[in-house]
C-alpha positions as CSV (number, residue, x, y, z in Angstrom):
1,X,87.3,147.8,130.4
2,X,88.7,145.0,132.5
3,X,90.4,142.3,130.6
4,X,90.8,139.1,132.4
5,X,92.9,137.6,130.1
6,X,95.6,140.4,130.2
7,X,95.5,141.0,134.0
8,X,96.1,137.0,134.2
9,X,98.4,137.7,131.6
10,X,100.6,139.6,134.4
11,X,100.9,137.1,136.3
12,X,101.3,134.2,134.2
13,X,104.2,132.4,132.2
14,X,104.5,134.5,128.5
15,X,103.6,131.2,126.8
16,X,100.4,130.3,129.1
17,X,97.5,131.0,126.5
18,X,99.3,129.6,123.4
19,X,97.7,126.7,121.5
20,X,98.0,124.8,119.0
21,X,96.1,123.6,115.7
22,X,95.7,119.8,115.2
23,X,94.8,118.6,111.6
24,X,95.1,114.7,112.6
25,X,92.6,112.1,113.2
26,X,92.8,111.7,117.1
27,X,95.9,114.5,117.4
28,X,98.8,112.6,116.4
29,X,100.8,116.1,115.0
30,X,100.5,117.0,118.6
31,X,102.1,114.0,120.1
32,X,105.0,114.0,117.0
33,X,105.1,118.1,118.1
34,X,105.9,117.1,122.1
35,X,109.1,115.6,121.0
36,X,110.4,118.5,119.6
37,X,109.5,120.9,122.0
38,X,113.3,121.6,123.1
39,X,114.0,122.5,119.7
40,X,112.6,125.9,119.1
41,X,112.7,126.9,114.7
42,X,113.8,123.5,114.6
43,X,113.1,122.2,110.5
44,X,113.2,118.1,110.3
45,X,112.4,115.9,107.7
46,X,109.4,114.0,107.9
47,X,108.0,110.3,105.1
48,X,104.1,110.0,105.7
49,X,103.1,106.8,103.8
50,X,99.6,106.7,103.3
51,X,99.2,110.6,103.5
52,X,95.5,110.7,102.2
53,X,95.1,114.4,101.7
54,X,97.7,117.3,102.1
55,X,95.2,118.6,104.6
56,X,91.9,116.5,105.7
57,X,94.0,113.9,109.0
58,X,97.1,114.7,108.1
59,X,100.0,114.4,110.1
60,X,102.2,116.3,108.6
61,X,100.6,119.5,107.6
62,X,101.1,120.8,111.3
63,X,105.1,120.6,110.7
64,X,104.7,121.9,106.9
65,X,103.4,124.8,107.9
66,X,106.4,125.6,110.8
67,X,108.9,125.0,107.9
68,X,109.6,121.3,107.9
69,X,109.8,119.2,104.3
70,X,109.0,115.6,103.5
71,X,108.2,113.0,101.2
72,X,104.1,112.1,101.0
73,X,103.1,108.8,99.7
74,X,100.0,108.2,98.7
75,X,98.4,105.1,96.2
76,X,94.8,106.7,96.0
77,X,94.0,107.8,92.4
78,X,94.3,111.2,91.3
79,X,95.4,112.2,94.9
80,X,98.0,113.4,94.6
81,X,97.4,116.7,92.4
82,X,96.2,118.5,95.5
83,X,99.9,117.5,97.3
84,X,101.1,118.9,94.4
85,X,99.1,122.1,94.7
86,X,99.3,122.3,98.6
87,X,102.6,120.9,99.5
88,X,104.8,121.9,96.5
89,X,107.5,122.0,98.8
90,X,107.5,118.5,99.6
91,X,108.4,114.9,97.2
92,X,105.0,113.9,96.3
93,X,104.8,110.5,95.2
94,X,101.9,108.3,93.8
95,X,102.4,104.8,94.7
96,X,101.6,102.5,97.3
97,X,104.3,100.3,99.7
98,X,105.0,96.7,99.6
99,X,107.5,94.3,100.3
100,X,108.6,93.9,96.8
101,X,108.3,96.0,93.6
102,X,104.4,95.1,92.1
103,X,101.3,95.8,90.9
104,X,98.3,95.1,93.6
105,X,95.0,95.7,93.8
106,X,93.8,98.8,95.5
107,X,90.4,99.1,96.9
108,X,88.9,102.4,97.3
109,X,85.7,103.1,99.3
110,X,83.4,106.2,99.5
111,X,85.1,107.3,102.8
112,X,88.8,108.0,100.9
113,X,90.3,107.4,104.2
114,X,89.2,103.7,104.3
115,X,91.0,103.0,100.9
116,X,93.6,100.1,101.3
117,X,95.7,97.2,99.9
118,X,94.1,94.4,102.5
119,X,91.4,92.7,100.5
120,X,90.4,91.1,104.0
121,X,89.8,94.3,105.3
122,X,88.5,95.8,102.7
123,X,85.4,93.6,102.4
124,X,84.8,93.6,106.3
125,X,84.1,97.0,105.9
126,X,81.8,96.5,102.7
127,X,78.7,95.3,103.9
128,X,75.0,96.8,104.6
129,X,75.5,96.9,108.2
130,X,77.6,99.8,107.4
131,X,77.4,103.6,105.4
132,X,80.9,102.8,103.9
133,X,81.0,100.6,100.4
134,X,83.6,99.6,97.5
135,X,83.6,102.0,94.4
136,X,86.4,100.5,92.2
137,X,89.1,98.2,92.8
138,X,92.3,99.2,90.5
139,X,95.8,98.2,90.3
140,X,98.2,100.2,91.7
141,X,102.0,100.1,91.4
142,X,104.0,99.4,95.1
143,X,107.7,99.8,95.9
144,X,109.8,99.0,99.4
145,X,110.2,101.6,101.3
146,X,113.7,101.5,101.3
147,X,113.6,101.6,97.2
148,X,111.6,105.3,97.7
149,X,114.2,106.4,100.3
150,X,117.2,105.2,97.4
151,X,115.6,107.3,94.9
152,X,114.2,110.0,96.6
153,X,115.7,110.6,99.9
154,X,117.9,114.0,99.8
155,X,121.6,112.8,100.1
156,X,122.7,112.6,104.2
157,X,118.7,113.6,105.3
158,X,118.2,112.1,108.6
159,X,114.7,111.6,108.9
160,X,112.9,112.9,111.9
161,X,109.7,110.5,112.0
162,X,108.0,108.4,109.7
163,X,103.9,107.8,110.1
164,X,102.5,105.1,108.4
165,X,98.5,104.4,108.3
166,X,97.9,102.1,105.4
167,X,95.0,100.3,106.5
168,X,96.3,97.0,107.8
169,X,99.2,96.9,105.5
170,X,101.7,98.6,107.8
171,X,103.6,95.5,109.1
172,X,104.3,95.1,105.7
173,X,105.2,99.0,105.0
174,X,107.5,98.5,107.8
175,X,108.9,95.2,106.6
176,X,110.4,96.9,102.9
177,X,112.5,99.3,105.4
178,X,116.1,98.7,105.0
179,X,116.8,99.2,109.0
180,X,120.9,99.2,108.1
181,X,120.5,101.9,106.3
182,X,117.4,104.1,107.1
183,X,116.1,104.8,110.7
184,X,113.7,107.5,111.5
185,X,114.2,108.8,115.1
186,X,110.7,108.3,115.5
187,X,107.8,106.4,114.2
188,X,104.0,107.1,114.4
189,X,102.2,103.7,113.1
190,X,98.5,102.5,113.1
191,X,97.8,99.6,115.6
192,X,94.4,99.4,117.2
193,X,95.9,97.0,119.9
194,X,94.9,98.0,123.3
195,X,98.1,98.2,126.3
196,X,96.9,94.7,127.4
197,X,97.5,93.4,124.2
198,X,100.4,94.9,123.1
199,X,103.1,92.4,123.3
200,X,100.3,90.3,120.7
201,X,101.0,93.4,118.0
202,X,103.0,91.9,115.4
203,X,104.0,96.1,114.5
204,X,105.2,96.3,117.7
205,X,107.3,93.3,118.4
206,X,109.0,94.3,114.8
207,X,109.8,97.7,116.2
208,X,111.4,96.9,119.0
209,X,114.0,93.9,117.3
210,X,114.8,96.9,114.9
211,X,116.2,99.0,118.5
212,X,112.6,100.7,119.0
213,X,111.2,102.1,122.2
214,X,107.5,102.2,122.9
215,X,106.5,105.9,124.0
216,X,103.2,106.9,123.4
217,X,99.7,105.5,122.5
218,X,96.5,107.1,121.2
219,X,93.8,104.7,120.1
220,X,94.4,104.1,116.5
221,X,98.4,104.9,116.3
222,X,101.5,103.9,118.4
223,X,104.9,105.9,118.7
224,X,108.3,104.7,118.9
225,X,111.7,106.2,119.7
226,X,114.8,104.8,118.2
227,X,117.0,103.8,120.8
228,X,119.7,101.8,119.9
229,X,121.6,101.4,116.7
230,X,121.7,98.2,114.8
């Protein structure tokens, strides 16, 4: 029986029909996955702060499955039981990120994914116009990000990129980064600003004083390259 795919095959680079299984939002995995490329069996180290589920848009879970380890952070309640169950492999941590070691008030919604810090935010999105409403607010306890990396970071582990979706808090995610001492070779953020607004993002004029490089854009997340040291 003729097989079009084989006789193609024939003809065709070995590598022509592969794909690849994206378990983000909009494909961000894929976009983190193009800079590695070069780097076949390559194992990095990613941080995803605001993980929501070791599955459902993650990030990560692409690069967990090709051997890669990492540290998920995630503030929702009760959350984090199924990281530990489906990513025992990685640092699984229950807290939110803030500039300063706290207690804030978390609000969580019946879409888990819309769950955030940003009372202003928060409420936008609670109202009849919409399906998605409040459940609970609770207090959750925060750290910088650069106290997680002093207490959990493996000694000498570069880390490979860091993705940050925390529902309008990621400025301030970014901000508890100690940029001496930690710098992730790349960084996927959330930042709904569109390319002729860009140079109004407050995430991406931070990035780029810290020695970052715009290279990538989907709709919800930007992507940055380190570039320089600082």
């Amino acid at each position: 029986m003729f097989n079009l795919k084989k006789t193609l095959a024939k003809f065709l680079p070995i590598n022509y029909f592969q794909s690849y299984v994206s378990y983000s939002q909009e494909g961000e995995d894929m976009v983190l996955r193009s800079f590695y490329e070069g780097k076949k069996n390559y194992k990095g180290f990613f941080v995803d702060v605001g993980a929501h589920h070791p599955y459902r848009f993650s990030n990560t879970l692409y690069f967990y499955k090709k051997g890669w380890r990492g540290i998920n952070i995630e503030p929702t309640p009760g959350a984090i039981k199924a990281f530990n169950i489906f990513r025992r492999k990685d640092i699984n941590l229950n807290i939110g990120i803030s500039r300063l070691k706290d207690k804030l008030s978390f609000y969580c919604f019946n879409e888990p994914a819309l769950n955030g810090f940003s009372k202003e935010i928060s409420l936008e999105r609670n109202n009849a116009a919409t399906k998605y409403k409040i459940i609970k607010e609770v207090s959750i306890e925060t750290w910088p990000l650069k106290d997680v990396f002093d207490t959990y970071l493996p000694k000498n582990q570069q880390i490979d990129f860091l993705t940050i979706d925390v529902e309008g808090f990621d400025l301030a995610v970014l901000q508890s980064n100690s940029w001496e001492k930690y710098r992730p070779m790349y960084i996927a953020v959330e930042d709904r600003m569109n390319l002729e607004s860009l140079l109004e993002s407050e995430v991406y004029s931070f990035l780029k004083k810290q020695g970052y490089q715009l290279v990538a854009k989907t709709l919800r997340t930007l992507f940055f390259k380190q570039i320089i040291d600082v």
